[in-house]
C-alpha positions, 0 to 999 in steps of 0.5 A, spaced: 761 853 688 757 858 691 752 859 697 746 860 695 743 861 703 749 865 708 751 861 714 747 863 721 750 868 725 755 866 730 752 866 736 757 867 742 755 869 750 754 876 748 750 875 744 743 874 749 746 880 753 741 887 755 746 893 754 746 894 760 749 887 763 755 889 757 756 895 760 757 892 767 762 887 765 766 891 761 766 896 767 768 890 771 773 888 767 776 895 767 777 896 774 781 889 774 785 892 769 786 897 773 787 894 779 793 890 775 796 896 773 797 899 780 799 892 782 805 893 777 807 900 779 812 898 784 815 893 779 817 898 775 823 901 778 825 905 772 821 911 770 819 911 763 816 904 764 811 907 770 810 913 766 806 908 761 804 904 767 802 910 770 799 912 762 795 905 762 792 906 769 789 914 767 786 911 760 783 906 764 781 910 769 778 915 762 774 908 761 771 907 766 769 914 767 765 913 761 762 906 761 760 909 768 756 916 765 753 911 760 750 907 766 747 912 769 745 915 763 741 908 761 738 907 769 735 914 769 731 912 763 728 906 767 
């Protein structure tokens, strides 16, 4: 049988978040990224596997830097 009303959209923590306060954590969440992926490096005793920790590490970094601009975007609008 079919429903006539769609189900309500599913409320997650997300939800109730300015855009700001998402970017923040998302920058939060890339510098602990980050700080893992250093953190590994002398684990790796093999270059390749460096190497993509070392790729890993510069797209984060890569990410971090544009979720840092779009804050600095949105603060100087305010």
């Amino acid at each position: 049988m079919l429903k006539i009303v769609p189900d309500p959209p599913h409320q997650n923590k997300y939800t109730s978040q300015t855009l700001e306060d998402l970017l923040v954590q998302i920058s939060e969440y890339l510098v602990c990224a980050l700080t893992v992926s250093r953190q590994t490096i002398p684990l790796h005793t093999k270059p390749p596997a460096q190497v993509l920790t070392l790729a890993a590490m510069h797209e984060i970094n890569s990410a971090h830097t544009l979720v840092e601009v779009a804050l600095s975007r949105m603060q100087s609008r305010h």
